[in-house]
N, C-alpha and C positions, 0 to 999 in steps of 0.2 A: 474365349468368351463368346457364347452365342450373341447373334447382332441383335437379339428380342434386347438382351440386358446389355448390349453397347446403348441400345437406344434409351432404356427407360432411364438407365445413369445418365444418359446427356437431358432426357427431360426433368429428372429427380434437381440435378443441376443446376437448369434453367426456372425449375419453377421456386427456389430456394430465396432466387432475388427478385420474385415478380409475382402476384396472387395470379396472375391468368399469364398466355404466351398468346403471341401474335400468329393468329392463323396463316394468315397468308404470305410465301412463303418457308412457314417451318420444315416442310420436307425437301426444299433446296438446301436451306442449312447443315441438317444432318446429313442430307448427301454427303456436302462440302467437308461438315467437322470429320465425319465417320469414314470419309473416302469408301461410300456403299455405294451398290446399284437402285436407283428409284422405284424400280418395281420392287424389291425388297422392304424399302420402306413403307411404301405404301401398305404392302401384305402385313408388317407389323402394324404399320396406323389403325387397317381394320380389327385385327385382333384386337387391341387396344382399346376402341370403338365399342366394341362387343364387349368386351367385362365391364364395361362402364369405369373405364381407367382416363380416356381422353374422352371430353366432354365437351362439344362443339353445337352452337343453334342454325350453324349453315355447314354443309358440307359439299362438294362435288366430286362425287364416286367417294374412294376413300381420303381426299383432299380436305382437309379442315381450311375456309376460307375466310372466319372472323374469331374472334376473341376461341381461346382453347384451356379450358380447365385442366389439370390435370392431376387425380385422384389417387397416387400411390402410396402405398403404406409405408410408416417409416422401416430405415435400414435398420436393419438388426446388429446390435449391439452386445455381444460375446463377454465381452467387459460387467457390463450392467445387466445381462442376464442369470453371470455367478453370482455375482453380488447380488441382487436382488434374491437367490435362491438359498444363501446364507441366511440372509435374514428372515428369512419367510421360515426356514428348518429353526432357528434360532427362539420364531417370536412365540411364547405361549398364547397371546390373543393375538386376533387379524389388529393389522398395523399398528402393532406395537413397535416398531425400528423405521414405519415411516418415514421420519423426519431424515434418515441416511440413506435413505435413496440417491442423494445426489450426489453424496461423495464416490458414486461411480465415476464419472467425471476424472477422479487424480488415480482409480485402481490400475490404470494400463500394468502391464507386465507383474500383477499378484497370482498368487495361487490361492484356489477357494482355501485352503487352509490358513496362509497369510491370511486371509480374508475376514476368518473366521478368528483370528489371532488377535484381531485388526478388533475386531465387534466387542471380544471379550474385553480387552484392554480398554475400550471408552466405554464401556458398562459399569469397569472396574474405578476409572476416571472419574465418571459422575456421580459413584458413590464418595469418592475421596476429598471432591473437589473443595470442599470446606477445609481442611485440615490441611492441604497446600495451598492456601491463601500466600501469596509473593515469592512463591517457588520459582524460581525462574524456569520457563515457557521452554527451553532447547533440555533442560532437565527433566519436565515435566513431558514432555514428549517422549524421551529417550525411557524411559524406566515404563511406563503406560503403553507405548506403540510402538510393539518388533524394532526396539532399541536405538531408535533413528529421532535424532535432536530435531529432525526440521520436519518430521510428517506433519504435528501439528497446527505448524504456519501454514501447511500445505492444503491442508483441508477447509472447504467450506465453512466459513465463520457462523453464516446464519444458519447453515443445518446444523452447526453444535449447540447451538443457542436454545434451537427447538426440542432438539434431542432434550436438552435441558442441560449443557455444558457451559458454565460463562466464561471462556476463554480470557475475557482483560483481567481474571483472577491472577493472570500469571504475567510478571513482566517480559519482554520480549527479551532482555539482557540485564546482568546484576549489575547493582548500580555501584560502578567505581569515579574517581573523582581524584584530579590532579589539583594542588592546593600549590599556591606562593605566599611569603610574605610576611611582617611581622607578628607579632605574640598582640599589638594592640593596634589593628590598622584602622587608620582614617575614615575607611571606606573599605568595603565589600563589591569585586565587580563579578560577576556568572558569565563567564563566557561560552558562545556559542561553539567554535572551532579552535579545534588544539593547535592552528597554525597561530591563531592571531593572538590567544595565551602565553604560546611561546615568544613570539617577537614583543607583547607587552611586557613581562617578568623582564625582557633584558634592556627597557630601557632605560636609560639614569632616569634615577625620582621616583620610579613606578614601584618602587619597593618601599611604598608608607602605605599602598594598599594592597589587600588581600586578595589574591586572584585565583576564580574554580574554576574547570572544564573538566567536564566527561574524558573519558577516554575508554575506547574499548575493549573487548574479552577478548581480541582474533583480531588480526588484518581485516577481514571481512565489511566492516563496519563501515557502513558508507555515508559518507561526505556531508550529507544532508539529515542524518539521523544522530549527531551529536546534540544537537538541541533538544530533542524528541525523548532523548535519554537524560538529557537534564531534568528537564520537564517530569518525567515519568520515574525519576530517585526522589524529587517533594511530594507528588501525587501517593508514593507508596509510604512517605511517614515514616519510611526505615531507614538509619544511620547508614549513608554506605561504605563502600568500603577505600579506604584514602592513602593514596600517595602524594608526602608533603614532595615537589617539584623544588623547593627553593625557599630557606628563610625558616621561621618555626611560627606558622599562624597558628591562631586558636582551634578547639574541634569545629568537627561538623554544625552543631548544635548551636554553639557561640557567634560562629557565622552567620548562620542565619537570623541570632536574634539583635544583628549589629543593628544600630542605629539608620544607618545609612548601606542599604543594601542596592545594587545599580546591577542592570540587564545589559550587554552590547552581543550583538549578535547584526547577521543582516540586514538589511535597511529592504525589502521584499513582504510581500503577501503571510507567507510564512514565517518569518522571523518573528512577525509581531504580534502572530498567532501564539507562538510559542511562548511570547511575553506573557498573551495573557493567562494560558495555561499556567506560568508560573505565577503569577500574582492570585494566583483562585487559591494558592496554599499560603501564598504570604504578603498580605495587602499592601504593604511596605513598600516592596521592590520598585524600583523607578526605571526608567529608563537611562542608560549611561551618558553623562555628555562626550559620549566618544562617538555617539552616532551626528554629533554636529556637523563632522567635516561631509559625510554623508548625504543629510541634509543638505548644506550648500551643495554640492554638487550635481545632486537628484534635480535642484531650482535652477540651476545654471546651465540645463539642458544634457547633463550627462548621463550616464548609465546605459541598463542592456536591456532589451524584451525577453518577456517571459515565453521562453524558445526550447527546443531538446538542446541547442548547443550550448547554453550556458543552464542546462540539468535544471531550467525550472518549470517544464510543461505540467500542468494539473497545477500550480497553484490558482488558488480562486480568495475573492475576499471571505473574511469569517466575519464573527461579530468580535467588534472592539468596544471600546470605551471610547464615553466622549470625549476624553482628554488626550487618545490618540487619534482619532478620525481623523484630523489633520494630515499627520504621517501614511494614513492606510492610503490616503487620497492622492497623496503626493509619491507613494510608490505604486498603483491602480494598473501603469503602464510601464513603467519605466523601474527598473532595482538597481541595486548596486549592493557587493558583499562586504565585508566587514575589512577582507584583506586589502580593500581599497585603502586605509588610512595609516599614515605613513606614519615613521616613528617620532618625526619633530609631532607630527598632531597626536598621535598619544601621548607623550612627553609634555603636548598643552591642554589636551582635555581630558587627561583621566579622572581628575579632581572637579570638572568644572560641572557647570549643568546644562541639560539640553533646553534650547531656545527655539521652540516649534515656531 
């Protein structure tokens, strides 16, 4: 590489995290980063000088010695200049396909013809998009975009949007559901995670109520997204699909329209988010008195921060109700998850109720 474009990549570089560079100085540095000779520099600096590329209001010879602008053209982008030329052959009026401009961005390693494969199939998409209302999203991908279940998630949400694609048409996974319990139970509980489902169903007593969780399509399915798919099988109004776990409860349907219907999921920012997503389909639902023990302990000075090591960085408050604010307040800093509650206190609060 000639040392003109060693240098102007180390100012493209420097000027990325700073509107102007510090004159004085900067041709010591590029010695230094670029291991060049100074008078080389300097002879680039002038060039530079000259096309009105480095921009300086003091100089000495070709030494820039106060504040130093620096005017380069963006790097060209091999990626975004196929793509952008697909669409351009493609559009019958100017910026008609505008709004996918930016899904250059995820095209690394396509071919203009992918590309162009790529263009027909969301053309084909936003005509359809009505008529797969709750099609699941890795389906909805895979038949629409060069047969790949996950391009979709992959692509810019707001440039489909504009395009005129509304992506939450399709759920992100079919909504399946693990069921315990008797033919008339006492109580209805929606559980957050399939660990704490499972050690409920097996404790004596817990079999006079009825107990759901998600569960998913693949291994895949991560940790924190069983709630989010609870949430997102009421929001779609569609029966899903059910494996009784234990016992012979009632359908879907009857479930839901139990008298006593009860949430336990995390005692977190998110947990009680997702409560209220579920109660926007069924006013009903309470919160479980299993999050008591919870409770006490959050008051009693225990729990985790909201950290990458316990997987809960980006939660932020949402809006709740007045009747949880209490709770939102009381986990603001501090969570604790559900698997915290042992099986003597399920065995005492499944039935009970929560005492904010």
């Amino acid at each position: 590489m000639l040392l003109r474009d060693r240098i102007t990549n180390n100012l493209r570089k420097r000027a990325r995290t700073s509107a102007s560079l510090r004159g004085n100085g900067l041709v010591e540095r590029l010695v230094r980063d670029l291991q060049c000779d100074r008078t080389d520099v300097l002879r680039v600096f002038r060039e530079l000088r000259t096309e009105g590329i480095l921009v300086c209001d003091d100089w000495l010879r070709d030494e820039p010695l106060s504040k130093v602008t620096v005017h380069l053209p963006e790097e060209s982008n091999p990626t975004a200049d196929i793509w952008r030329d697909v669409l351009e052959h493609a559009a019958k009026v100017k910026d008609e396909y505008a709004a996918l401009e930016p899904l250059a961005e995820v095209m690394e390693g396509f071919h203009s013809s992918e590309m162009s494969r790529l263009l027909n199939g969301l053309i084909s998409l936003k005509q359809d998009q009505e008529c797969l209302h709750n099609t699941p999203r890795f389906e909805v991908s895979a038949r629409y975009l060069l047969g790949s279940s996950k391009l979709l998630d992959t692509l810019p949400t707001a440039s489909l949007r504009q395009f005129g694609i509304d992506v939450s048409r399709f759920p992100t996974f079919p909504g399946y559901v693990m069921v315990a319990g008797p033919p008339d139970p006492r109580v209805v509980v929606l559980v957050e995670n399939p660990h704490a489902f499972e050690r409920a169903i097996d404790v004596l007593g817990t079999d006079r109520a009825a107990w759901v969780c998600t569960y998913g399509y693949g291994l895949s399915l991560k940790y924190s997204q069983h709630g989010e798919q609870l949430a997102a099988i009421l929001e779609s109004r569609m029966p899903p699909r059910t494996l009784v776990r234990k016992g012979s409860p009632p359908g879907w349907d009857i479930l839901l329209r139990h008298d006593r219907v009860c949430f336990w999921g995390d005692l977190d920012l998110e947990g009680l988010a997702i409560f209220e997503r579920l109660r926007k389909y069924n006013q009903n639902i309470m919160l479980s008195g299993l999050y008591q023990p919870m409770v006490d302990y959050l008051r009693e000075g225990g729990g985790h921060p909201y950290c990458k090591a316990v997987g809960k960085v980006g939660q932020v408050p949402n809006s709740y109700g007045d009747d949880i604010q209490p709770l939102a307040v009381l986990c603001r800093e501090q969570a604790v998850d559900q698997e915290f509650v042992s099986e003597s206190q399920i065995s005492k609060w499944w039935d009970a109720e929560l005492k904010i």
